[in-house]
C-alpha positions in Angstrom: -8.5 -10.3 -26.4 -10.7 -8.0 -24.4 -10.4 -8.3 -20.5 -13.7 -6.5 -19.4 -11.9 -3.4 -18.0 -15.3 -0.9 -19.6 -18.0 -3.5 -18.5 -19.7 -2.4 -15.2 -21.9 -4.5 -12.3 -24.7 -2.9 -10.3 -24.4 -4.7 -6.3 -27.7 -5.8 -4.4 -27.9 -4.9 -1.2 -31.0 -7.2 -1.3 -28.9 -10.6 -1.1 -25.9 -9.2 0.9 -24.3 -11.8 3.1 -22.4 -11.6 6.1 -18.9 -11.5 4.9 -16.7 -14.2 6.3 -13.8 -13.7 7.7 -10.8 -13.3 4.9 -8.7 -16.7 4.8 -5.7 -14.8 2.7 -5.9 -10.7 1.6 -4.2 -10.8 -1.8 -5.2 -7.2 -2.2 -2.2 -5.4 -2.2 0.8 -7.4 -4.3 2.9 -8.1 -1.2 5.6 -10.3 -1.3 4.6 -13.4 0.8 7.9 -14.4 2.2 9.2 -12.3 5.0 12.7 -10.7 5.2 15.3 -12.6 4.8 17.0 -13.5 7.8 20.1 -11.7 6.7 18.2 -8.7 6.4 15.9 -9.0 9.9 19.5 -9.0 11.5 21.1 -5.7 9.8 17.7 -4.3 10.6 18.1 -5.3 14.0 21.3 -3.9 14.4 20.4 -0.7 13.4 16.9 -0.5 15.3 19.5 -1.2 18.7 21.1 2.2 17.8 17.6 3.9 17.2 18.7 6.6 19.8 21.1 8.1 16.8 19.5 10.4 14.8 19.9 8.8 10.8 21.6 11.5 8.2 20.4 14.8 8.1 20.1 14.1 4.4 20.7 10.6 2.5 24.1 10.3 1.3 24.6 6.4 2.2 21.3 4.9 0.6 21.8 7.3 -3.0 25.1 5.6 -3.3 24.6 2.3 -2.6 21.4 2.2 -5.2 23.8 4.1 -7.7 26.1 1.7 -7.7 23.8 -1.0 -8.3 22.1 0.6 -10.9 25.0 2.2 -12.7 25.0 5.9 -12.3 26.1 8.6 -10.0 24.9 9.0 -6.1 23.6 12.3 -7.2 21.7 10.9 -10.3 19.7 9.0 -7.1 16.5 10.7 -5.0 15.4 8.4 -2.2 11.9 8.5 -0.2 9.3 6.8 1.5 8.5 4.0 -0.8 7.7 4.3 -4.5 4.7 6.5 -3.5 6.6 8.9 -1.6 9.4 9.7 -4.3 6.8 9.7 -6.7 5.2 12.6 -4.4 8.3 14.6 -4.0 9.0 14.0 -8.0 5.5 15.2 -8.7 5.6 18.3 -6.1 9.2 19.2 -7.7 8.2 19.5 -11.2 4.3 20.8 -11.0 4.6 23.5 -8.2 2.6 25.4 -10.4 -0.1 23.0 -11.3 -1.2 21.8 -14.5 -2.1 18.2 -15.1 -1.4 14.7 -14.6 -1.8 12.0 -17.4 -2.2 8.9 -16.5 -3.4 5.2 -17.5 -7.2 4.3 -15.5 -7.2 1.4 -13.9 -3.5 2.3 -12.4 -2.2 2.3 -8.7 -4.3 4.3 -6.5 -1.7 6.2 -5.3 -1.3 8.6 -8.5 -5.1 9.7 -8.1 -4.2 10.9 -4.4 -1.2 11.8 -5.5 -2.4 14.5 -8.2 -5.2 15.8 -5.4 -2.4 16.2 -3.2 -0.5 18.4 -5.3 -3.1 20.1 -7.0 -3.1 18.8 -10.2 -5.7 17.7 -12.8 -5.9 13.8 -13.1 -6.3 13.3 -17.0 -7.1 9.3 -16.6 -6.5 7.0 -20.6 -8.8 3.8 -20.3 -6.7 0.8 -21.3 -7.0 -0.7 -24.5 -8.9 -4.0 -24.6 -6.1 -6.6 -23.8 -5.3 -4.4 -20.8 -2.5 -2.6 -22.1 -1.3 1.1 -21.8 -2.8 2.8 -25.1 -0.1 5.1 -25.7 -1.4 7.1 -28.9 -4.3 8.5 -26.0 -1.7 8.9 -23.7 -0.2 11.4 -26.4 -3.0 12.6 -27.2 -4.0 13.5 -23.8 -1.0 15.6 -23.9 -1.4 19.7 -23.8 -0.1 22.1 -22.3 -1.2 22.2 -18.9 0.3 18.7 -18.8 3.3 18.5 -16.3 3.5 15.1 -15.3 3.2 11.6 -17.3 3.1 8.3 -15.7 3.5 5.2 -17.7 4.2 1.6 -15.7 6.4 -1.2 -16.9 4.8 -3.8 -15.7 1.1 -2.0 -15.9 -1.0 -2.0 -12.3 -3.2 -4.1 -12.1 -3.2 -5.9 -15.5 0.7 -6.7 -15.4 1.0 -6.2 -19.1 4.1 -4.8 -20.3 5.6 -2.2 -23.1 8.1 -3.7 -25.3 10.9 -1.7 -25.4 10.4 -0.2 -28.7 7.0 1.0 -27.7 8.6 2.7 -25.3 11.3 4.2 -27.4 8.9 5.5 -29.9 6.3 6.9 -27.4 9.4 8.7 -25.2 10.1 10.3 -28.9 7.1 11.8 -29.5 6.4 13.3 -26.2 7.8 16.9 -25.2 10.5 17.0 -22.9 9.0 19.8 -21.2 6.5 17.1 -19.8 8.0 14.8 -17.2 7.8 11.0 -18.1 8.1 8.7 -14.4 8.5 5.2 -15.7 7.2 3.5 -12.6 8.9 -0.2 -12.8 7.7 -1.0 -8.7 7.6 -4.8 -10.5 10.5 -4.7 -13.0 12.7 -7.4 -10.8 9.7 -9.7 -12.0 10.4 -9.1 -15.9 12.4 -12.1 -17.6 15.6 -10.8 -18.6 14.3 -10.4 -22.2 11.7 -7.9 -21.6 14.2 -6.3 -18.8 15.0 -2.4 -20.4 18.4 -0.8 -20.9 17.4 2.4 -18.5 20.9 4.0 -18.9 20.6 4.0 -22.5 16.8 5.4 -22.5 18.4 7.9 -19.9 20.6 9.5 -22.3 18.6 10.2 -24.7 15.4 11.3 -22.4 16.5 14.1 -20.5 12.9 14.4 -18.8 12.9 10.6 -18.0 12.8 9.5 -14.2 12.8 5.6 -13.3 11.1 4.5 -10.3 11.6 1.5 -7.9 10.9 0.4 -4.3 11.9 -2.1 -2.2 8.4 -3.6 -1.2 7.4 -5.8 -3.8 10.5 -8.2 -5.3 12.7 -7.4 -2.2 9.7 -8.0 0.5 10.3 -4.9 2.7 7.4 -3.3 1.8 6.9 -2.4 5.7 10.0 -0.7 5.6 9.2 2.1 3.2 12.2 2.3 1.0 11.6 3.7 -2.8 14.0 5.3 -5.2 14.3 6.8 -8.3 16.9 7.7 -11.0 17.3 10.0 -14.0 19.4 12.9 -15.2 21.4 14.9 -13.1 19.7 18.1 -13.7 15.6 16.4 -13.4 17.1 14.8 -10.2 19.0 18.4 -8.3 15.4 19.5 -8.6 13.5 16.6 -6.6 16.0 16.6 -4.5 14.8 19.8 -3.2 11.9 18.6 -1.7 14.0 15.9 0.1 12.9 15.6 4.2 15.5 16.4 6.6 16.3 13.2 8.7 14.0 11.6 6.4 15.4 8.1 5.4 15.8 6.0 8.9 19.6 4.1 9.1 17.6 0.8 9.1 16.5 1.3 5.7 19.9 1.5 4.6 21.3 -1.5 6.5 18.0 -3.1 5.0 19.6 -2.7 1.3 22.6 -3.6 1.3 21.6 -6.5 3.3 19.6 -7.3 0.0 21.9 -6.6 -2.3 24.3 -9.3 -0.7 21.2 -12.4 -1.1 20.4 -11.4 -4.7 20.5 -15.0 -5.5 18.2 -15.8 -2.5 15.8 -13.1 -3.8 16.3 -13.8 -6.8 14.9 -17.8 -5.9 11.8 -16.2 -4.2 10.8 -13.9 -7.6 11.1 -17.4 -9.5 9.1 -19.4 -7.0 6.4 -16.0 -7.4 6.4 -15.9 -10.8 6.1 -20.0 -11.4 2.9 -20.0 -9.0 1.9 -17.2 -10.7 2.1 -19.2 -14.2 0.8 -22.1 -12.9 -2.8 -20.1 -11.1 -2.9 -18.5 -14.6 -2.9 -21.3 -17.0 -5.3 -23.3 -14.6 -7.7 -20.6 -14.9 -7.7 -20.3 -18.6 -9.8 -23.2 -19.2 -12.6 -21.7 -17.0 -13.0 -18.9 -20.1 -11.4 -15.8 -18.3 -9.8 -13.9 -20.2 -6.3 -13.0 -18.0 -3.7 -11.1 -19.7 -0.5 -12.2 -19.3 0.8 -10.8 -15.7 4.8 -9.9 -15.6 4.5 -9.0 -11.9 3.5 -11.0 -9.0 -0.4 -10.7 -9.2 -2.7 -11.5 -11.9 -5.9 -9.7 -13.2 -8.8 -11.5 -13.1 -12.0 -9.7 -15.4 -15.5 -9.5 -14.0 -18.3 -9.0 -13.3 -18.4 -11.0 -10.4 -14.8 -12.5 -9.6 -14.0 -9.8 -7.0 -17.6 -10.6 -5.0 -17.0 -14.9 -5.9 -13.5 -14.2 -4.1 -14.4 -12.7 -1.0 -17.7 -15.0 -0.6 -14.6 -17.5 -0.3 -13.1 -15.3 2.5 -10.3 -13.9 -0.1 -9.6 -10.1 0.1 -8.4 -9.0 -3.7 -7.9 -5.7 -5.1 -11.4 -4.9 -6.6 -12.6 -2.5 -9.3 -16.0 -1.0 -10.3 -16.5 -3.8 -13.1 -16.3 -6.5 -10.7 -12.4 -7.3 -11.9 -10.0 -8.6 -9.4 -6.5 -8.6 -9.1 -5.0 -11.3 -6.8 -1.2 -11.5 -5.1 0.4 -14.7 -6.2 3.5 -16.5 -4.7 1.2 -18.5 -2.0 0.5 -21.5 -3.6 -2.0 -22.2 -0.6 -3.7 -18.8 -1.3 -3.6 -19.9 -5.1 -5.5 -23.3 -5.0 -8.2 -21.8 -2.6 -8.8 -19.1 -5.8 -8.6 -21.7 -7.9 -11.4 -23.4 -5.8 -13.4 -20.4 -5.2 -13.6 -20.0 -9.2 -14.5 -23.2 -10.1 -16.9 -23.4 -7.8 -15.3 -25.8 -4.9 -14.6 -22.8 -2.4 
């Protein structure tokens, strides 16, 4: 299977059009339901008391995560989002620069990220069924290389490692290189392809897992990322934590969350069926769509990210004309649907 992601599309600013106003943005993965009410009201509570300052540093929001994912509250960094842990993780472990590998396309954020800090973005194309290639990952390995990122599910394609790639590929690299196993869309994963992170953790000393809150639990608004890893990896990010940096909302937020699991977990089956249903309607049309295990689907080009907005739909768009598309709205899904077959 080859998804397109090396072909690229020259634009003619001959036959631009106005653009029309955008009907649905599906460019950024969000989670289409708001908060659960449950959750609004914890964060209401704790936005009536915004006159208190929140901990000087997190102690509440570590422990609660720990608990649910099975280690100890000081095995647990918290941040702004999945972007802003990655930052502090990334800051922590490359003060002295070196280099960042990475897959291309990935989420934006690492790119800015590595400029941020200083570091050389080493970008790995995708292999031709849009999956991570890790023997180039590996290979892009030397030893200016402080930081690896690998995602499980990949932005934007949504393919995923099994969990003996990942095994094998955790093996061969040094544990003097940092390895963030960014899983923002793991809560999407059928239980099957769903990884045992303490086991992986023992044995990966340089390993860091990292979640948010935005995409599965719909508070992306709220900012709320974590990650997770050894003691020792972890002492050292948290270093870089912000003073009065997490707000008391974000924990109410939570362990509001935590208490609906079965609500939330309702919502990430409605996503994921629309997101089977868009798919295997838009197979017959010939595009060639890997299969997505997080709640957007890639969509190759050249030409589906430009067909999409002529229909007044915002997608995340890449330089070959590729789109990827937020699914859960099964409004938002038929008028894709429509744009692509030509009824938009």
């Amino acid at each position: 299977m080859n998804v397109g992601l090396h072909e690229d599309t020259r634009s003619s600013r001959r036959h631009t059009r106005p653009r029309p106003p955008a009907r649905f943005d599906l460019s950024l993965s969000e989670n289409p339901f708001a908060p659960l009410p449950s959750v609004l009201a914890a964060v209401r509570y704790e936005l009536g008391r915004g006159n208190r300052y929140p901990e000087f540093l997190p102690a509440r929001l570590p422990e609660l995560i720990a608990r649910r994912v099975g280690v100890g509250a000081d095995q647990v960094v918290v941040g702004s989002g999945a972007t802003g842990v990655a930052m502090q993780i990334i800051q922590s472990v490359a003060s002295g620069g070196g280099e960042i590998v990475t897959s291309t396309p990935t989420f934006d954020g690492y790119p800015i990220l590595a400029e941020m800090a200083g570091l050389r973005l080493v970008p790995v194309e995708l292999d031709a069924a849009g999956g991570q290639d890790l023997r180039g990952l590996l290979r892009s390995i030397d030893k200016s290389t402080a930081v690896m990122v690998l995602c499980r599910p990949h932005n934007p394609t949504g393919t995923v490692l099994t969990a003996g790639e990942l095994k094998g590929f955790l093996g061969s690299a040094p544990q003097r290189v940092t390895v963030i196993l960014d899983e923002a869309y793991a809560e999407f994963l059928a239980p099957a392809d769903r990884l045992d992170t303490l086991a992986l953790l023992r044995r990966h000393p340089n390993l860091l897992i990292l979640r948010t809150f935005s995409k599965a639990y719909g508070l992306a608004g709220l900012r709320i990322g974590y990650a997770f890893g050894r003691r020792e990896l972890v002492t050292r990010v948290r270093r870089l934590q912000l003073p009065f940096g997490v707000p008391t909302h974000a924990v109410a937020a939570v362990a509001a969350s935590y208490a609906a699991e079965s609500e939330l977990a309702a919502r990430v089956r409605a996503i994921t069926t629309d997101r089977e249903h868009l798919r295997a309607a838009l197979l017959p049309l010939g595009l060639t769509i890997p299969r997505s295990h997080a709640n957007f689907l890639y969509l190759p080009g050249p030409g589906t990210a430009t067909t999409l907005r002529r229909a007044g739909i915002t997608a995340k768009s890449y330089p070959n004309g590729s789109a990827r598309i937020t699914v859960g709205d099964p409004t938002a899904s038929r008028a894709v649907l429509a744009a692509l077959t030509g009824r938009g």
